[in-house]
C-alpha positions, -999 to 999 in steps of 0.1 A, spaced: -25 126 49 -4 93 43 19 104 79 -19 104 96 -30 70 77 2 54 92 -6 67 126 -41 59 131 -34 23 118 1 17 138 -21 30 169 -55 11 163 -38 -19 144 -23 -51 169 2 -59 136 39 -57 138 43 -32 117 21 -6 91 37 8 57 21 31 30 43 26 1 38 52 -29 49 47 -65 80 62 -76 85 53 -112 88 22 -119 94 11 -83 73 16 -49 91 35 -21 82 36 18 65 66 22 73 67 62 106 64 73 117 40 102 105 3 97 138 -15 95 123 -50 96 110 -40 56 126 -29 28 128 2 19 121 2 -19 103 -26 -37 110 -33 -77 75 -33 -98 87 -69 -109 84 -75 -69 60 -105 -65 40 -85 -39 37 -56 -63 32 -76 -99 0 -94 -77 -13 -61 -67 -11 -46 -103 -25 -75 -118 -57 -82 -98 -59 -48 -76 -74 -68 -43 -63 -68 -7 -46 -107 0 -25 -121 29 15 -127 16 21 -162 21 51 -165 2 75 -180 29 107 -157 18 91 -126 9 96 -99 36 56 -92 35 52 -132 44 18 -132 65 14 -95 60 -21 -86 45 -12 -59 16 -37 -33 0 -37 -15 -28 -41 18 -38 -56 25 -73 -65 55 -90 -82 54 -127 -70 17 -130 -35 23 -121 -13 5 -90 -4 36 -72 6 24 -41 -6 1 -8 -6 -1 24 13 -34 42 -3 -43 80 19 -65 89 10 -101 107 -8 -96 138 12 -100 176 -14 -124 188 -7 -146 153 -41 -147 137 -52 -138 107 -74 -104 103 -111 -108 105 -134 -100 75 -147 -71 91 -110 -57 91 -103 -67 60 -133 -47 43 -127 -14 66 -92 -11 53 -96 -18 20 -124 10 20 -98 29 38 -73 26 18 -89 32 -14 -99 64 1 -64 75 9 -53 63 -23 -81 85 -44 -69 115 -21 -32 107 -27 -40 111 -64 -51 141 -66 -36 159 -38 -5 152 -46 19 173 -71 32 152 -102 70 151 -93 57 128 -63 34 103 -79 48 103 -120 45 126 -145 30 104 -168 0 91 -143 -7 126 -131 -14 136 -172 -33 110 -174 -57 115 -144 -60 150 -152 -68 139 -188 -95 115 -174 -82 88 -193 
């Protein structure tokens, strides 16, 4: 589900790059392989990540030394929690992404995020969150 996210959004998407990043822990890994130009592995104390916990809204990076600067990043929530978001990267042609854009992949990826939740076995997304989604709570 996340490889075919990634696909239909690098092929659809005129952004430099696309990553689906999944909680693992207390940090957020790439879940697809193969972007060198971000990292790998972002901390939860990450500014990008503390932003996305805190309010749960899609917003355009514009912190000039992060390496998501002029990306627009959304989150993935399930039962209030942060667990994990998608980063389009700045668009080729330099503009910013229209409202309409905005609002289809935010639907999007709250989608893929509510899937991702309960899809997915609890070694992959935390013990602890998994108990608690199964719990309702």
């Amino acid at each position: 589900m996340l490889s075919q996210t990634h696909e239909a959004l690098t092929a659809r998407l005129e952004s430099d790059y696309v990553a689906i990043y999944t909680t693992d822990g207390s940090s957020y890994a790439r879940a697809i392989p193969g972007i060198e130009a971000i990292p790998a592995l972002l901390a939860g104390d990450d500014f990008a990540v503390l932003r996305l916990r805190r309010w749960h809204e899609t917003f355009e990076c514009d912190e000039p030394r992060h390496p998501f600067r002029g990306a627009l990043l959304l989150p993935m929530t399930a039962r209030g929690q942060l667990i994990g978001f998608i980063a389009c990267g700045p668009k080729r042609d330099h503009t910013h992404y229209l409202p309409e854009e905005v609002e289809t992949l935010t639907t999007l990826t709250h989608r893929v995020g509510s899937a991702f939740a309960l899809l997915t076995p609890p070694s992959l997304v935390g013990e602890r969150f998994v108990t608690r989604l199964q719990k309702g709570v």
